[in-house]
PyMOL CGO cylinders between C-alpha atoms (Angstrom):
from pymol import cmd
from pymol.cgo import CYLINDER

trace = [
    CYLINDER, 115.51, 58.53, -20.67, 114.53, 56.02, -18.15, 0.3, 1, 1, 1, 1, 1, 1,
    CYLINDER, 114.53, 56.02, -18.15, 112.72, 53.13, -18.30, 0.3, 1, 1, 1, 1, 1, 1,
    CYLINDER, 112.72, 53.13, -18.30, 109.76, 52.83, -16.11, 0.3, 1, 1, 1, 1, 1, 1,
    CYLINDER, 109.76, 52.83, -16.11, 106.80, 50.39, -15.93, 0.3, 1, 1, 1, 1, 1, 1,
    CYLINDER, 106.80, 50.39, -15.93, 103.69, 51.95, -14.08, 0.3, 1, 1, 1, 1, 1, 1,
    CYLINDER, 103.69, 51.95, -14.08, 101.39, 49.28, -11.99, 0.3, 1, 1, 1, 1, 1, 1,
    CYLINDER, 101.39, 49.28, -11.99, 97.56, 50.01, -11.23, 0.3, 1, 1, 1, 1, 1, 1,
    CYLINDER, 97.56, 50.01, -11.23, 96.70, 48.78, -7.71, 0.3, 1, 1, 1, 1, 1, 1,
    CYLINDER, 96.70, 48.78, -7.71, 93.20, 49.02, -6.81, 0.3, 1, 1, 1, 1, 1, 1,
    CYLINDER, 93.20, 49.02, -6.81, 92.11, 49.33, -3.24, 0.3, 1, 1, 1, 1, 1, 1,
    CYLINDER, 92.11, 49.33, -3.24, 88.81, 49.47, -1.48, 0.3, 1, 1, 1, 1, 1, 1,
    CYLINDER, 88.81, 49.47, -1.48, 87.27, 52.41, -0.26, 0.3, 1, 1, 1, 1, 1, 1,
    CYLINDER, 87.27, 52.41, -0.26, 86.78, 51.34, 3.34, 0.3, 1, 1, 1, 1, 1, 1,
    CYLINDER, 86.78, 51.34, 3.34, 90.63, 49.76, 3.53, 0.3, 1, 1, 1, 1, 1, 1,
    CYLINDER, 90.63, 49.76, 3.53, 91.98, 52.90, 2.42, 0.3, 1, 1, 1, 1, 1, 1,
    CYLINDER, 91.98, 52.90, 2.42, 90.19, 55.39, 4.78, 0.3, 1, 1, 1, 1, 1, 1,
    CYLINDER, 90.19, 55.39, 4.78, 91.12, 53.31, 7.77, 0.3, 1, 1, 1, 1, 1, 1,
    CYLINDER, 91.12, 53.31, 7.77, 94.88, 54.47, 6.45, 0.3, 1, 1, 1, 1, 1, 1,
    CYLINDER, 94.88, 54.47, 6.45, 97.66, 52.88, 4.49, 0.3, 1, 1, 1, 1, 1, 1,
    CYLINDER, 97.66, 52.88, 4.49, 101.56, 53.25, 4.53, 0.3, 1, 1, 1, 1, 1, 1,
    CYLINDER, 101.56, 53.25, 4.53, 103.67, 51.74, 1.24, 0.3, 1, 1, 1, 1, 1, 1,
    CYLINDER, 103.67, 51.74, 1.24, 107.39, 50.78, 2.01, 0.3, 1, 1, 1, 1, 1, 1,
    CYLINDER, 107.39, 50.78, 2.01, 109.68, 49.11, 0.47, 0.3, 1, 1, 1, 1, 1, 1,
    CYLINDER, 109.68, 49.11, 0.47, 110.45, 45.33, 1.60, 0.3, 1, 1, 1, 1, 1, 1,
    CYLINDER, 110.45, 45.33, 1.60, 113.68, 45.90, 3.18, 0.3, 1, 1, 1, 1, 1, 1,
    CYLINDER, 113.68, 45.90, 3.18, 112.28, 48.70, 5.79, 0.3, 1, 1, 1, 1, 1, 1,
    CYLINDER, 112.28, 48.70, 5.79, 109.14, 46.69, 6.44, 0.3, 1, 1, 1, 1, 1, 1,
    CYLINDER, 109.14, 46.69, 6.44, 111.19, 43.98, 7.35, 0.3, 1, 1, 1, 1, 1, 1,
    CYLINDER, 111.19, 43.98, 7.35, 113.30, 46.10, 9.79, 0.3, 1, 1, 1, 1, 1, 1,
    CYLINDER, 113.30, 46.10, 9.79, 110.37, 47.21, 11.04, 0.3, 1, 1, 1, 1, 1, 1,
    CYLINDER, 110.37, 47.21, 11.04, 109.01, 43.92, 11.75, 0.3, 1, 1, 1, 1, 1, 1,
    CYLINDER, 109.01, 43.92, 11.75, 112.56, 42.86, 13.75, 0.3, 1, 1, 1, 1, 1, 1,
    CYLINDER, 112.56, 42.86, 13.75, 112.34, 45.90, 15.62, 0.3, 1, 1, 1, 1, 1, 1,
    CYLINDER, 112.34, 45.90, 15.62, 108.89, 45.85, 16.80, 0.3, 1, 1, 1, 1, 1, 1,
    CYLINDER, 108.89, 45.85, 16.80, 109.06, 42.58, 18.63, 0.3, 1, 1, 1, 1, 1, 1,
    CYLINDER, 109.06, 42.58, 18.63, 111.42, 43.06, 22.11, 0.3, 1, 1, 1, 1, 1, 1,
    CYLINDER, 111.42, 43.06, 22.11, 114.57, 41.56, 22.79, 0.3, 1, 1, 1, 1, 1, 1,
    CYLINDER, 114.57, 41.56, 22.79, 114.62, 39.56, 26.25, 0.3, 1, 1, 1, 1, 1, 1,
    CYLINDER, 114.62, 39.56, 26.25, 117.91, 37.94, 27.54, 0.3, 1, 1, 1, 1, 1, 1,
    CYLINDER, 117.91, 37.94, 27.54, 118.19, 35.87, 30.83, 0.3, 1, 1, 1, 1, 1, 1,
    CYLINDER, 118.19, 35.87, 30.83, 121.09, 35.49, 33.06, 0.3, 1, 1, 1, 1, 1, 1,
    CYLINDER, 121.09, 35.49, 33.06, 121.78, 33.15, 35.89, 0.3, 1, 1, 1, 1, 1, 1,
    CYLINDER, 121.78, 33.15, 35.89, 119.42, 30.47, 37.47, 0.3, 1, 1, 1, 1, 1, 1,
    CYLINDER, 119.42, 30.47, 37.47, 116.60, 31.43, 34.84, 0.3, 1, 1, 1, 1, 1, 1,
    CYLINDER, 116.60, 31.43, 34.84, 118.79, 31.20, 31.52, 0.3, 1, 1, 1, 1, 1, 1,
    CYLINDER, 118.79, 31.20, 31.52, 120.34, 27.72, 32.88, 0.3, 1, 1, 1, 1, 1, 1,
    CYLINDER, 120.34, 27.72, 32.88, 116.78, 26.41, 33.62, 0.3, 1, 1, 1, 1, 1, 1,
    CYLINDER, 116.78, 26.41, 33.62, 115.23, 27.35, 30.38, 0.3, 1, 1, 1, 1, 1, 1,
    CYLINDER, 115.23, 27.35, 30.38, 118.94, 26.50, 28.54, 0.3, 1, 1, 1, 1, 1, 1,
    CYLINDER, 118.94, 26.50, 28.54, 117.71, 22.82, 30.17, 0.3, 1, 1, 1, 1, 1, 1,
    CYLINDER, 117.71, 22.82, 30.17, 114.50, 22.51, 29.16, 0.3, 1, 1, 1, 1, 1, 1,
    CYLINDER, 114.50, 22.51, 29.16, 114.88, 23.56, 26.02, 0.3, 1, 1, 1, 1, 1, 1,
    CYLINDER, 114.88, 23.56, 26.02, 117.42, 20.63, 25.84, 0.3, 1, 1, 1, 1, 1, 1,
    CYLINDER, 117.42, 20.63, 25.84, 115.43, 17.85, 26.96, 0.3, 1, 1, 1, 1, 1, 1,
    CYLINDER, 115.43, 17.85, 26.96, 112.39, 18.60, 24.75, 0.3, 1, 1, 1, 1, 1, 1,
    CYLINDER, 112.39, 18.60, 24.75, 114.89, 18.75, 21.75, 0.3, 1, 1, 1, 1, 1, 1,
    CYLINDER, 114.89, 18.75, 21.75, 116.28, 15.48, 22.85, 0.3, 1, 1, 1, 1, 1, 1,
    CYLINDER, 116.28, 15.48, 22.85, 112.49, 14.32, 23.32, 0.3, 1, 1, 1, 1, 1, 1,
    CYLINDER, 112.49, 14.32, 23.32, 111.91, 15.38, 20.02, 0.3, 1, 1, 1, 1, 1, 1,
    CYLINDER, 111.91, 15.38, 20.02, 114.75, 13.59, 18.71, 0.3, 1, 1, 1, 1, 1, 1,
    CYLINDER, 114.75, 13.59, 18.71, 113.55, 10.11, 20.59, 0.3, 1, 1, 1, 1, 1, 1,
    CYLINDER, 113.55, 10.11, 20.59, 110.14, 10.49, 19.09, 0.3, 1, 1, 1, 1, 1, 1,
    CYLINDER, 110.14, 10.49, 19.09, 108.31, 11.19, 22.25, 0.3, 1, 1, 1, 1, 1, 1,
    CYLINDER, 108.31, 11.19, 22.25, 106.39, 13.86, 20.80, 0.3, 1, 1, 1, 1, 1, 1,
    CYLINDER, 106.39, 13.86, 20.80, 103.05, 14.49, 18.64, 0.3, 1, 1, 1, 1, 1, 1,
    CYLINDER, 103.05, 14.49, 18.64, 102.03, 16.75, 16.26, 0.3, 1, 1, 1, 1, 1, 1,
    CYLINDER, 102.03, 16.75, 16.26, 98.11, 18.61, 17.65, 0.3, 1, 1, 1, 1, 1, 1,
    CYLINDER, 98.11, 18.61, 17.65, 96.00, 21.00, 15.88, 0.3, 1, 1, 1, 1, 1, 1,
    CYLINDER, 96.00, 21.00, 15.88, 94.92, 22.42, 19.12, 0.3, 1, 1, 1, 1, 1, 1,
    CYLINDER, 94.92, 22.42, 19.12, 95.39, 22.69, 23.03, 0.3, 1, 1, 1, 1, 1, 1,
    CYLINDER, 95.39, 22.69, 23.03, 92.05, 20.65, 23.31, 0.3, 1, 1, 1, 1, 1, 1,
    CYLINDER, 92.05, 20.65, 23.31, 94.17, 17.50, 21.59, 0.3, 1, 1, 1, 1, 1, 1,
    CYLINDER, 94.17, 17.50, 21.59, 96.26, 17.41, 24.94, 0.3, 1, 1, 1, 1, 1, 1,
    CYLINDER, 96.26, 17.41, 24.94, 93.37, 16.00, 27.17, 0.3, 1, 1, 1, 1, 1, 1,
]
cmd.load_cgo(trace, "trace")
């Protein structure tokens, strides 16, 4: 015989007629890596982004940067 605990999950009316879809963690996370597309660059615009990338790390590093809470805190 197995051994099986049984969980009660309660869910509201007007969440559950809109539609609902249980899976287990593993898939939703596959799901998750496969809805969001996959862009690679080549040539001039991989080089220029490779260097940019670069030089706000190293900005980073030298402390040039701030923390904001919003685009508004750039002004």
């Amino acid at each position: 015989m197995t051994n099986t605990t049984l969980t009660t999950i309660k869910i509201s009316q007007s969440v559950f007629k809109k539609g609902m879809v249980v899976l287990p963690l593993a898939e939703y996370r596959e799901l998750q890596a496969r809805a969001v597309p996959t862009y690679y660059l080549t040539g001039k615009k991989a080089l220029a982004l490779d260097r940019l990338v670069k030089e706000g790390l190293a900005e980073h590093r030298a402390g040039k940067t701030r923390q904001i809470k919003s685009l508004a805190d750039l002004r």
